[in-house]
C-alpha positions as CSV (number, residue, x, y, z in Angstrom):
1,X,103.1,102.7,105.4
2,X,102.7,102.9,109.2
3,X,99.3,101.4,110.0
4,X,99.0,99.0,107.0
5,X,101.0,95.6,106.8
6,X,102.5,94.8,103.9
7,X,100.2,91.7,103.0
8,X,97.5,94.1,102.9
9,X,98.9,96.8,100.5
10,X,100.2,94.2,98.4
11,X,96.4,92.3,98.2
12,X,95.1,95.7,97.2
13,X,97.6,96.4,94.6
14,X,96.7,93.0,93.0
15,X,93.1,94.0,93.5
16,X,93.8,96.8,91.3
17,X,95.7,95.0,88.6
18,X,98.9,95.3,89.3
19,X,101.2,92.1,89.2
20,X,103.2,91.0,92.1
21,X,106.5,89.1,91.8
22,X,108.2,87.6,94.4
23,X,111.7,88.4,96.2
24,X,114.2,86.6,93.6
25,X,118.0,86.7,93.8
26,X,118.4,87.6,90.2
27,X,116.2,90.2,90.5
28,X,115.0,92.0,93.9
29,X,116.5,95.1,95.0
30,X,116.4,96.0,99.1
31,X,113.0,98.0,98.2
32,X,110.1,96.9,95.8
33,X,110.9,98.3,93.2
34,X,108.8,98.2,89.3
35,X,109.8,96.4,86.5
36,X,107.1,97.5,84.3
37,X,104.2,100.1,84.7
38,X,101.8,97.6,86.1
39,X,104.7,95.0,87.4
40,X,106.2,95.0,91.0
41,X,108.9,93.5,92.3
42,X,109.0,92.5,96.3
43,X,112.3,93.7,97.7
44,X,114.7,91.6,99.9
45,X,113.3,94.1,103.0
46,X,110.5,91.9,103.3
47,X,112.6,89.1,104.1
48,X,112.9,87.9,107.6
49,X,116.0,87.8,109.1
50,X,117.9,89.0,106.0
51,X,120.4,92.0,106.7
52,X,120.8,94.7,104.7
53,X,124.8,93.8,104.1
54,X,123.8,90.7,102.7
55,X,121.3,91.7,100.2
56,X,123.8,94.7,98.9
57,X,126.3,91.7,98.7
58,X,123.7,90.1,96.3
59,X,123.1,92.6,94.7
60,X,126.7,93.7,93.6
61,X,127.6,90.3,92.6
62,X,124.9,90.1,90.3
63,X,126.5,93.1,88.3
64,X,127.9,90.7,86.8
65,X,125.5,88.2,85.2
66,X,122.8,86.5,86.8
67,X,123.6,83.6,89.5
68,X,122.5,79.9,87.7
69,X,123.2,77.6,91.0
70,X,123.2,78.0,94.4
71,X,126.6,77.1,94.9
72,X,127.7,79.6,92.1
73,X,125.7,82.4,94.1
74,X,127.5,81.3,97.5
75,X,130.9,81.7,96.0
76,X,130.3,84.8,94.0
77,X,128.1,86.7,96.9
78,X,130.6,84.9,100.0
79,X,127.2,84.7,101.8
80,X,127.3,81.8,104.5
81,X,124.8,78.9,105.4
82,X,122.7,81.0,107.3
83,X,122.3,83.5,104.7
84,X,121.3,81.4,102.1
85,X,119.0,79.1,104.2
86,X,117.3,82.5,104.5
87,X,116.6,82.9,101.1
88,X,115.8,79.5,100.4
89,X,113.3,79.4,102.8
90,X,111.5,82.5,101.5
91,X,111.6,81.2,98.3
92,X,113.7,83.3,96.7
93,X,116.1,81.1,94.2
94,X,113.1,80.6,92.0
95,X,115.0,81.8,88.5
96,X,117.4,79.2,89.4
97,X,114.6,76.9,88.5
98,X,115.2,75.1,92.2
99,X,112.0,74.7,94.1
100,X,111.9,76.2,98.1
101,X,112.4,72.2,99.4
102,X,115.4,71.4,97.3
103,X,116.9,75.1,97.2
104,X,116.8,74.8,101.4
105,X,118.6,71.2,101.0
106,X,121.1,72.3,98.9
107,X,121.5,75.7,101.3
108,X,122.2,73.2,104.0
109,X,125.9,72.6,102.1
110,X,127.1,75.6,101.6
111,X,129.8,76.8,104.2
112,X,128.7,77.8,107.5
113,X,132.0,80.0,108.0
114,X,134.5,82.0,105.8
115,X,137.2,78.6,106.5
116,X,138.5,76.7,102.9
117,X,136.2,74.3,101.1
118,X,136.6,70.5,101.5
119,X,138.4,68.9,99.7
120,X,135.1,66.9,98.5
121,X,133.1,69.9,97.0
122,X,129.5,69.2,96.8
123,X,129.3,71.2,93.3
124,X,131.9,68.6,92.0
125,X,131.0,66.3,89.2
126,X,132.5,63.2,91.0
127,X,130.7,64.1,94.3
128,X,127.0,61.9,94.1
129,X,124.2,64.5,93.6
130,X,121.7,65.3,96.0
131,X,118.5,63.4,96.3
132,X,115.8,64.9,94.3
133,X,113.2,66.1,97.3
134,X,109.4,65.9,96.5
135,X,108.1,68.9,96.0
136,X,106.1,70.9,98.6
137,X,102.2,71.1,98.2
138,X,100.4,74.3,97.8
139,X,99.1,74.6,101.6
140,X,102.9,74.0,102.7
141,X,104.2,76.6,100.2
142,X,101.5,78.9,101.7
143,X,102.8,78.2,105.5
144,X,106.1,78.8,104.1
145,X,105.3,82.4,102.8
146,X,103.6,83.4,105.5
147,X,106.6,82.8,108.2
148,X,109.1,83.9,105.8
149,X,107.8,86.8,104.3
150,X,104.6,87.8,106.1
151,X,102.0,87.6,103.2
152,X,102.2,85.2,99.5
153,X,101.5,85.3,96.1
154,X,99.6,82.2,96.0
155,X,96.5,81.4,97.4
156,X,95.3,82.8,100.7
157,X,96.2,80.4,103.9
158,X,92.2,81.0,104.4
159,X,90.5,79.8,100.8
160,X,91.8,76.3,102.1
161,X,88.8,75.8,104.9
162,X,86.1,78.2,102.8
163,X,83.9,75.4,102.8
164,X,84.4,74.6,106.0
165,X,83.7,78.3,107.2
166,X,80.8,78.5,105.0
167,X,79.1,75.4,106.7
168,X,79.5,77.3,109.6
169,X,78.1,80.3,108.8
170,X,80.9,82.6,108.0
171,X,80.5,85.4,105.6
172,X,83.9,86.3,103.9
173,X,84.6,90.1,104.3
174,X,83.9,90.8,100.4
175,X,80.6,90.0,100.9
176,X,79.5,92.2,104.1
177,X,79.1,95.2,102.1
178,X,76.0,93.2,100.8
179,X,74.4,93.4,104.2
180,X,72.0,95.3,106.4
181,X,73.5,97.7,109.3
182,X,73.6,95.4,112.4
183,X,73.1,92.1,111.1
184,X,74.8,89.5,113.0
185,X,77.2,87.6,111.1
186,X,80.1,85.7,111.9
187,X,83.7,86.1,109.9
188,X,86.8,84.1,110.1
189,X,90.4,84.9,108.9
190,X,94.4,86.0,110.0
191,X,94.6,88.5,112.4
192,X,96.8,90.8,110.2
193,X,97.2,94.0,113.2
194,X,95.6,95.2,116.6
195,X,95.8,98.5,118.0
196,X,94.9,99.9,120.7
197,X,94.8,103.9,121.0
198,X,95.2,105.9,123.9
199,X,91.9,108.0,123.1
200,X,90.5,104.8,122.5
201,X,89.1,104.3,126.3
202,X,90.3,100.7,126.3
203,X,88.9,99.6,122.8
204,X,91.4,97.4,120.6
205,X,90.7,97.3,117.0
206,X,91.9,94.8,115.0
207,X,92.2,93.6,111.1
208,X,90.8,90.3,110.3
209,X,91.9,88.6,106.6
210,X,90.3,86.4,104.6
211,X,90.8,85.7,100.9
212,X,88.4,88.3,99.6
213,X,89.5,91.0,101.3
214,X,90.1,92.4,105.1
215,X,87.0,93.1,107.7
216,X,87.6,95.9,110.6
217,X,86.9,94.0,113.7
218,X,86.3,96.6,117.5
219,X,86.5,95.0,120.5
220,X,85.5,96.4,123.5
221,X,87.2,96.1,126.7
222,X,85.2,93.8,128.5
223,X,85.3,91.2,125.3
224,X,89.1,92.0,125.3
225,X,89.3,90.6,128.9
226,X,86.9,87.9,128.5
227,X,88.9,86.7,125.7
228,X,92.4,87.3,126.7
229,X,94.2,84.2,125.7
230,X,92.7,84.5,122.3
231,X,92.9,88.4,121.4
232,X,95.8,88.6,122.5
233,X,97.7,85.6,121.2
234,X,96.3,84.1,118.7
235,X,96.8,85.3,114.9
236,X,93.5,83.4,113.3
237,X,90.4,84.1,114.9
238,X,86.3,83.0,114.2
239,X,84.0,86.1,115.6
240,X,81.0,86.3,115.9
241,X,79.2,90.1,116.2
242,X,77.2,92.9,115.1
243,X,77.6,94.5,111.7
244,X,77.9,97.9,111.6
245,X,77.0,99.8,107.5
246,X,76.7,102.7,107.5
247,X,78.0,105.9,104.4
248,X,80.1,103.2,102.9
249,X,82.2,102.5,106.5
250,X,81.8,99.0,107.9
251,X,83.0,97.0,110.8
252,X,82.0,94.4,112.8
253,X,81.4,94.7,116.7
254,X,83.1,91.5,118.5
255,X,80.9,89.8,120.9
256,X,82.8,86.3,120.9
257,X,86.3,84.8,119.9
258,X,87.1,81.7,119.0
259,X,90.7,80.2,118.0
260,X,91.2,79.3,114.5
261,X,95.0,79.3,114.6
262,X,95.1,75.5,114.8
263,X,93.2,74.8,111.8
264,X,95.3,77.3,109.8
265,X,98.2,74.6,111.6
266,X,101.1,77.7,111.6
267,X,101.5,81.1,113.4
268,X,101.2,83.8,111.2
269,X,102.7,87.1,112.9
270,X,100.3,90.3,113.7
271,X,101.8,93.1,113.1
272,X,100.7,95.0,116.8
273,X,100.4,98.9,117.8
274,X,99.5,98.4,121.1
């Protein structure tokens, strides 16, 4: 939808009760598609580096029955190492009850070209299983989401260091609407888009993300060039500004930047217009 990133319209479809289910082999078309009135399914598009050929591949194999192992889905769907390593590290083998961690280890020996199978076939009985891999914690799954898909279904990257923000005297962006017009607050979250339009006499404005919702951020040119290195590059920022609330439209004014991305300890991509 042009201007909105698809973390964004997926938060507010789950604000509004709808549930979200992630990109699953057994079940994911190449759009999101419904599974129920209320139910939506994310769509293999939203996978990063996944080609179209390859999801249609998936998705004509499953016409007939569901995939139950990896190995099963590499043979049936001829897809090759890369392809699955794809999938596995977005997560999406999850109705093969196989975890991201062990799905990506057991992506890692499936044929990286269209050559026979060794003789030794790592889906063979007599072939020693693979290690059992602990699993990943919720922070890492998070990380994991947000470089594979761009957004997650589980808890926001930012609720992890609320308390943190909160001692220092961040306001999360649900919570501005509470405030007076030009109160100076500070926010903190993932920088989920910048733009910069032509009319806009230098002005970038930007979408800041927290776990309660998104904050408008404006930034003026001369805070732009003062804070270069961070507006520009960085995907997690702390600002501090002026409020503005007024008929039901808010945004906050940037007056300083700070770099948050290595306490968020990943790069989450921005999705830029500029």
């Amino acid at each position: 939808m042009g201007f909105y990133a698809p973390a964004q319209l997926v938060c507010d479809a789950r604000r509004h009760g709808v549930e979200v289910r992630p990109a699953d082999v057994n079940y994911s078309q190449w759009d999101c598609t419904l599974e129920g009135e209320r139910i939506l399914r994310l769509g293999f598009r939203l996978l990063r580096g996944l080609a179209a050929k390859d999801a249609a591949a998936i998705i004509r194999a499953r016409a007939a029955g569901p995939f139950d192992t990896i190995d099963q889905f590499t043979r049936r769907t001829g897809l090759l190492q890369g392809a699955v390593s794809r999938l596995a590290e977005a997560d999406a083998f999850g109705s093969l009850a196989c975890d991201r961690r062990q799905s990506l280890w057991d992506a890692l020996s499936q044929p990286k070209s269209r050559s026979p199978r060794p003789l030794l076939d790592p889906s063979d009985p007599a072939v020693d299983p693979l290690a059992d891999l602990p699993a990943m914690t919720v922070q890492e799954q998070v990380v994991a989401d947000y470089q594979t898909l761009g957004l997650t279904l589980r808890p926001h990257p930012v609720s992890f260091y609320r308390e943190h923000l909160q001692r220092l005297g961040a306001t999360p962006a649900a919570q501005l609407a509470n405030l007076p017009h030009r109160r100076q607050v500070r926010v903190a979250g993932l920088i989920l888009l910048r733009q910069r339009p032509s009319t806009g006499n230098g002005i970038t404005f930007a979408t800041l993300e927290d776990e309660t919702g998104t904050v408008n951020l404006v930034l003026y040119k001369s805070i732009w060039e003062r804070f270069h290195a961070i507006a520009r590059h960085s995907n997690a920022w702390f600002v501090r500004g002026r409020l503005e609330s007024r008929h039901g439209v808010i945004h906050v004014v940037a007056q300083h930047l700070q770099d948050m991305q290595h306490e968020l300890t990943h790069r989450v991509p921005s999705r830029d217009f500029q």
